[in-house]
C-alpha positions as CSV (number, residue, x, y, z in Angstrom):
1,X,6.8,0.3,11.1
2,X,5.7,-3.5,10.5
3,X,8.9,-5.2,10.5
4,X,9.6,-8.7,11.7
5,X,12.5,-11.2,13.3
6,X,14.2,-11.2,10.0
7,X,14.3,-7.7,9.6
8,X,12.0,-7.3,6.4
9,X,9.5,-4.3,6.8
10,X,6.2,-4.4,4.9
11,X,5.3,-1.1,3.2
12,X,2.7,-3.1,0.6
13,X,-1.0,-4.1,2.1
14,X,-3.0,-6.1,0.2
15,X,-6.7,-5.6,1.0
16,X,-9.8,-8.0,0.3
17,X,-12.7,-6.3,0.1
18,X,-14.8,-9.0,-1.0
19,X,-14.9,-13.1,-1.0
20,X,-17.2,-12.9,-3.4
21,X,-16.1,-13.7,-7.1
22,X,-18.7,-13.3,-10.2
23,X,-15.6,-16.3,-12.5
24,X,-15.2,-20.0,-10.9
25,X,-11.8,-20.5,-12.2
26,X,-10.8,-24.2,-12.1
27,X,-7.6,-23.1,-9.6
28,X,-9.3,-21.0,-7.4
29,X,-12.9,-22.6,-6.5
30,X,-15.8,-25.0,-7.4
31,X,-17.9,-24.5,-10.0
32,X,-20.4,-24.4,-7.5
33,X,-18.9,-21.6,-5.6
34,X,-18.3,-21.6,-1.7
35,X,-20.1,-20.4,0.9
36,X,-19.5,-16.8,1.2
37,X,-18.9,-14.8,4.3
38,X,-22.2,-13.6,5.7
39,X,-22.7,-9.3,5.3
40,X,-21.6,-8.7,9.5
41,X,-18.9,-10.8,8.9
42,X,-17.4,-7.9,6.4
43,X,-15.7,-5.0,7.3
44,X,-17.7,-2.2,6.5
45,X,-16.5,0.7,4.5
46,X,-16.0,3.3,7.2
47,X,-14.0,0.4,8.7
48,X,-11.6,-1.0,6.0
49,X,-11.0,3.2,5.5
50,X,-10.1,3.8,9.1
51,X,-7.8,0.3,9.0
52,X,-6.1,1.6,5.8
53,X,-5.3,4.7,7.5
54,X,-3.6,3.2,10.3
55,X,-1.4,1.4,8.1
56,X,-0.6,4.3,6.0
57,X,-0.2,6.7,8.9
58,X,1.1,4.7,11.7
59,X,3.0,1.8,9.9
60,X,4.8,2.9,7.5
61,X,2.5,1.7,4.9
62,X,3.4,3.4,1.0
63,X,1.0,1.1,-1.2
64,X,-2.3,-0.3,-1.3
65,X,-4.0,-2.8,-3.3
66,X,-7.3,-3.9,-3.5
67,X,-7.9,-7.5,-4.2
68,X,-10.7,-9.8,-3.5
69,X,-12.5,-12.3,-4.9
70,X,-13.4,-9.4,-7.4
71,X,-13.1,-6.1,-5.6
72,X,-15.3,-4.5,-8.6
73,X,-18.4,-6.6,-7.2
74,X,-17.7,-4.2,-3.6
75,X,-20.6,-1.7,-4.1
76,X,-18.9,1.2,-2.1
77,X,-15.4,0.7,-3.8
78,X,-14.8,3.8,-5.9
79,X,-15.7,5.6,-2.8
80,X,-13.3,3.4,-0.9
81,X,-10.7,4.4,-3.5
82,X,-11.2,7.7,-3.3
83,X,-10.9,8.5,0.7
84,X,-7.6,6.2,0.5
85,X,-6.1,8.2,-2.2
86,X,-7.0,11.3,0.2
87,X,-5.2,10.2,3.3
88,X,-1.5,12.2,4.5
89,X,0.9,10.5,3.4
90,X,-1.0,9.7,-0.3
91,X,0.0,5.5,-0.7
92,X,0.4,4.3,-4.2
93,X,-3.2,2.8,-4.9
94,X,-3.7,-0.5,-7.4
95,X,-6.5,-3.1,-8.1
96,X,-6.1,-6.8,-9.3
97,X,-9.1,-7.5,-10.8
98,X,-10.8,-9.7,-13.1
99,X,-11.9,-7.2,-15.4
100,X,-15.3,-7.9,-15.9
101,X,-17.2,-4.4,-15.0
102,X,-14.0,-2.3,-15.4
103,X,-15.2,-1.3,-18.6
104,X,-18.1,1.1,-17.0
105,X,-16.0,1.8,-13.9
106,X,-11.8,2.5,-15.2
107,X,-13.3,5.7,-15.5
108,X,-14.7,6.6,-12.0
109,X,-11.6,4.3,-10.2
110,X,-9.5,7.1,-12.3
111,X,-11.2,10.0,-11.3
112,X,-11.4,8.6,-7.5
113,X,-7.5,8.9,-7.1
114,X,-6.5,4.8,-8.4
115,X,-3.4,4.6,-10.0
116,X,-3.1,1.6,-11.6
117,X,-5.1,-2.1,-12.4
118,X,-3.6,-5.5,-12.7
119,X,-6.4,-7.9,-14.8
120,X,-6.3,-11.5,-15.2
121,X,-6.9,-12.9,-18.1
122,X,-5.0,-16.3,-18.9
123,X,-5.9,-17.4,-22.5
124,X,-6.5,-15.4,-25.7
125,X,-9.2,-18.0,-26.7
126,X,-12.6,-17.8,-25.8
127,X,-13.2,-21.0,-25.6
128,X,-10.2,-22.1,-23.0
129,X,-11.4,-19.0,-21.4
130,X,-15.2,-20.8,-20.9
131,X,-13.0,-23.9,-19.9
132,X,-10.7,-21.9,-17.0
133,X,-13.4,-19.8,-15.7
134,X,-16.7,-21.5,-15.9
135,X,-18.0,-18.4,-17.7
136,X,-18.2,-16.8,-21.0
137,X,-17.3,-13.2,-20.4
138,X,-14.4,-13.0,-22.6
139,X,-14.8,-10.5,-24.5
140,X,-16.2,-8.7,-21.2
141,X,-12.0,-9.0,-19.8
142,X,-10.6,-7.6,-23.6
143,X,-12.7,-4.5,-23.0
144,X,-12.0,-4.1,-19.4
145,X,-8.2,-4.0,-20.2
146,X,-8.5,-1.3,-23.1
147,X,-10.9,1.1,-21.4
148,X,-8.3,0.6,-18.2
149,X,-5.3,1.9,-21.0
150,X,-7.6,4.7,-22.1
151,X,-8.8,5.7,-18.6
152,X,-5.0,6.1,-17.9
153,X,-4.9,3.5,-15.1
154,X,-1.0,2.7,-16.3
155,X,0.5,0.3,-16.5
156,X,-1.8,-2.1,-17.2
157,X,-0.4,-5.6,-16.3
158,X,-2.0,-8.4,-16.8
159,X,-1.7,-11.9,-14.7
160,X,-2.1,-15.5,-16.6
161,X,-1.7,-18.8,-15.0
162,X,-0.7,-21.2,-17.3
163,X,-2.6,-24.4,-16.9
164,X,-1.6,-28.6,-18.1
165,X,-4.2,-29.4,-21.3
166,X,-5.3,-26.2,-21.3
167,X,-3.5,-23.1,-22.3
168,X,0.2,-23.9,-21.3
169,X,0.8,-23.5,-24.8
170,X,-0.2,-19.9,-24.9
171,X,2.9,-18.6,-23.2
172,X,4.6,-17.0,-26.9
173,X,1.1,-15.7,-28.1
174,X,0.2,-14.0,-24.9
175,X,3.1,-12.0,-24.8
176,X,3.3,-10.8,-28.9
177,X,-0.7,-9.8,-27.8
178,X,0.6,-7.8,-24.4
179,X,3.4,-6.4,-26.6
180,X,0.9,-5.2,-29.5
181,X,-1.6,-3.5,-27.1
182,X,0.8,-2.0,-24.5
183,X,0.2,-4.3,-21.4
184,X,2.8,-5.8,-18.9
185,X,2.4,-9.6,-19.0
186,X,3.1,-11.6,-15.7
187,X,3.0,-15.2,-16.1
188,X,2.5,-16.5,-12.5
189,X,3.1,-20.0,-11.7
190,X,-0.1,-22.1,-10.3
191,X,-0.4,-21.9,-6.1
192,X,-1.8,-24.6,-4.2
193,X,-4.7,-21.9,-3.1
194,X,-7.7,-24.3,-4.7
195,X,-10.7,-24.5,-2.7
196,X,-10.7,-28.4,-3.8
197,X,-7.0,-28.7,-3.2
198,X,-6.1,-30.4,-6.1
199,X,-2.6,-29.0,-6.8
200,X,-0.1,-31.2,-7.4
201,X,3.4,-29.8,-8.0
202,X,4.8,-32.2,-10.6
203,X,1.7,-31.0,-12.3
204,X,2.2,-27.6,-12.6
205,X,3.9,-25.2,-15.5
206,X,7.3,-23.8,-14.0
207,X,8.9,-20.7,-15.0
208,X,11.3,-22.8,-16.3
209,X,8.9,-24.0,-18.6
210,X,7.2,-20.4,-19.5
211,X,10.8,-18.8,-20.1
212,X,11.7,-21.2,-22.6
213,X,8.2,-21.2,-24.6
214,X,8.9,-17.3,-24.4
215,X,12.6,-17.6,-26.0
216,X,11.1,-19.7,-29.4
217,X,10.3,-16.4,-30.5
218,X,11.6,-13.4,-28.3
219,X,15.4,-12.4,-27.0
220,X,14.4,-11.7,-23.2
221,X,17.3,-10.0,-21.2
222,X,16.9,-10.2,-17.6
223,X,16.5,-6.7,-15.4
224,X,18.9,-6.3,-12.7
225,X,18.7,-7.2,-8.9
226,X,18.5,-3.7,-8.5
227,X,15.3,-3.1,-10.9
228,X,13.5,-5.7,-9.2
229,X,13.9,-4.9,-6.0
230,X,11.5,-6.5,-3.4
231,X,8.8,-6.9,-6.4
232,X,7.6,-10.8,-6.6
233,X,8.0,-10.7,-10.7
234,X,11.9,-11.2,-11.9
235,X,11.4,-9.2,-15.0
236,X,13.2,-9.7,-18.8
237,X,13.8,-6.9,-21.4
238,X,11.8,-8.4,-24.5
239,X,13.9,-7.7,-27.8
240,X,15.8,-4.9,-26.6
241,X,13.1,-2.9,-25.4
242,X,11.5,-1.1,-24.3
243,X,8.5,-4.0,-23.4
244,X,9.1,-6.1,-20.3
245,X,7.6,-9.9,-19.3
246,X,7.6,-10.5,-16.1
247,X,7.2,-14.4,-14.2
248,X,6.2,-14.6,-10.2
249,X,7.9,-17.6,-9.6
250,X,6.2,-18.9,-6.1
251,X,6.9,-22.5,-6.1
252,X,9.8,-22.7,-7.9
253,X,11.7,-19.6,-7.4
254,X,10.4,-18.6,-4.1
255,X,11.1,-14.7,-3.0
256,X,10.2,-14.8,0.5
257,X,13.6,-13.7,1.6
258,X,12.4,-10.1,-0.3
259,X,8.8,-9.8,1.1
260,X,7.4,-6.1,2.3
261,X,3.6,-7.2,1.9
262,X,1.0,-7.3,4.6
263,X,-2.6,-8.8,3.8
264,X,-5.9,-7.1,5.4
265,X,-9.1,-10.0,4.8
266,X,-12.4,-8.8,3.7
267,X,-13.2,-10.1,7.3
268,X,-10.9,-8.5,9.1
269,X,-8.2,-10.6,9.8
270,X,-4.2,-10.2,9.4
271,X,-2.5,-12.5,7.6
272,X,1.2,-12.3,7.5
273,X,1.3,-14.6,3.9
274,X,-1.1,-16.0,1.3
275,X,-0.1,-19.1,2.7
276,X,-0.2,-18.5,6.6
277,X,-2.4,-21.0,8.3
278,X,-3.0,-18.4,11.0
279,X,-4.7,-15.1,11.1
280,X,-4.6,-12.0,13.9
281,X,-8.2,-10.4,14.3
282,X,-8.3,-6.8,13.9
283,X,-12.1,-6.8,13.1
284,X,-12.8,-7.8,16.8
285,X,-10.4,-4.8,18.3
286,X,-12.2,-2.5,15.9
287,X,-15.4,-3.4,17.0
288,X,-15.1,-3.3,20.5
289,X,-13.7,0.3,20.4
290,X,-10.2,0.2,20.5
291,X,-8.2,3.3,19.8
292,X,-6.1,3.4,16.5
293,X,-3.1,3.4,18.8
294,X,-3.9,-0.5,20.0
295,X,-5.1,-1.5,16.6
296,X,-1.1,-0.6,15.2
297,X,0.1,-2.5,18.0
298,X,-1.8,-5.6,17.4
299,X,-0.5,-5.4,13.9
300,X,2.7,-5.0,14.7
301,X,2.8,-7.9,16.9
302,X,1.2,-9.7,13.9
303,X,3.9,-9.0,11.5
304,X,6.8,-9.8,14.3
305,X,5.5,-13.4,14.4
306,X,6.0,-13.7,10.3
307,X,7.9,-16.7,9.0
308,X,10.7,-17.1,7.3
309,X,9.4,-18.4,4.2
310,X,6.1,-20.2,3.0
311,X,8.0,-23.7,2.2
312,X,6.3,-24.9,-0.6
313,X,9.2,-26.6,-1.7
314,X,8.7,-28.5,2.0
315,X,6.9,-32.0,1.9
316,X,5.6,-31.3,4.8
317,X,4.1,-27.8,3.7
318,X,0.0,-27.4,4.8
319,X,-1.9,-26.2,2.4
320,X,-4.1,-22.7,4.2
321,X,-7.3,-23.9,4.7
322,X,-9.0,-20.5,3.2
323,X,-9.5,-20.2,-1.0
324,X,-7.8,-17.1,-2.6
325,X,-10.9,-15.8,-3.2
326,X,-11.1,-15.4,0.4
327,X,-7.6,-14.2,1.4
328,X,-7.0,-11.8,-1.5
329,X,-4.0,-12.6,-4.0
């Protein structure tokens, strides 16, 4: 079990399998990119496998997700997917992706044992697309979310940051489009997680903000305590049903109190939060031979150190040193 001093116990790992990321969205990294972790930096498949297994048979792990950068640039990821969904106890398996490449793979991930896909995609132009990512690929994302519906990988939610000048005016639009096609929206508020770290709070579109775009044209009921449970996204009944918005409100509604996740790095490291400014190195224990019996127990001490929360409500909060792309969202 990975529990910690306040008594939560994670049973959700998130795992990078790449820092690599073929978009350069504007609240994520440069358009020049970043320098990328160098190949034996990376855990190798055999060894991201072997960590999964530990969490899943030693710690009390139920789900995995795979996360990145873009996990679909990890050349051995079906493969990945596939001995995951074959360990005793099976975990729930999902990937948050950006979508571009699911269309030839939703297929394969299907087949390999993946349950489910969460795709971002935070505009329904394709020009404020260009804008946001740096790329014109679109079209590539629209196709990656329907053969994902037709490959079965259910439900299909779909993540959109809402940006100032850009598409914070999509909120209403977004959701009739999710509602048409069958998707779950989740609006997630923007985290200070910028390479360049340019966020600025007052700056930001709040759920606040996003929930009272949405009501101009829907009735949203909210789900019960009890529905949400310890998920991130407090969740609203649109029109009576059955559709369901969702908004992950990590700045202004923070759900730390709630949080069962643990976070793997495509490096190898254990991070307690997106927002810890410290890691634990598994990658160095695995290396040097240690039995699976002394990896758990690192992790364990890992997850006893855990905060209390990631106070970004604190003035005196540190932004992590380390992009998304390289933590895993």
């Amino acid at each position: 079990m990975l529990i910690d001093t306040y008594g939560r116990v994670a049973t959700d790992l998130r795992v990078s399998l790449t820092d690599r990321c073929n978009l350069r969205c504007t609240y994520c990294m440069p358009e020049e990119g970043l320098q990328w972790l160098a190949k034996p930096d990376l855990l190798t498949d055999d060894e991201i496998v072997r960590l999964i297994g530990v969490a899943v048979t030693s710690l009390g792990i139920k789900e995995v997700r795979f996360t990145g950068g873009e996990p679909l640039l990890r050349p051995g990821l079906v493969g990945i997917v596939e001995r995951v969904a074959a360990l005793t106890p099976r975990p729930k398996t999902s990937l948050t992706t950006n979508g571009i490449g699911l269309k030839r793979t939703a297929r394969a991930l299907k087949e390999a044992g993946l349950d489910r896909v969460n795709v971002s995609l935070d505009t329904l132009r394709p020009d404020v697309f260009k804008a946001l990512t740096r790329r014109d690929r679109h079209r590539d994302v629209l196709e990656g979310l329907h053969a994902a519906r037709e490959a079965g990988l259910t439900p299909v939610k779909v993540n959109s940051v809402l940006m100032p000048g850009l598409n914070a005016d999509e909120a209403p639009d977004l959701l009739a489009w999710a509602v048409e096609h069958g998707y779950e929206l989740r609006f997630i508020e923007q985290m200070p997680l910028d390479a360049q770290h340019g966020w600025k709070r007052e700056g930001m579109v709040t759920a606040g903000d996003i929930l009272a775009a949405l009501r101009t044209r829907f009735d949203l009921t909210p789900e019960s305590a009890e529905e949400r449970g310890s998920a991130p996204a407090e969740r609203w009944i649109v029109d009576g049903g059955p559709h369901r918005v969702g908004v992950i409100a990590s700045v202004t509604r923070p759900f730390c109190a709630a949080c069962d996740r643990t976070r793997l790095t495509a490096d190898g490291q254990i991070r307690t939060c997106l927002f810890a400014t410290e890691e634990t190195d598994l990658r160095g224990a695995l290396r040097s031979g240690a039995p699976d019996e002394e990896i758990a127990r690192i992790w364990r001490q890992a997850m006893w150190g855990k905060k209390a929360g990631a106070g970004l409500d604190d003035p005196s909060f540190v932004q992590p040193d380390r992009p998304m792309s390289a933590i895993g969202g």
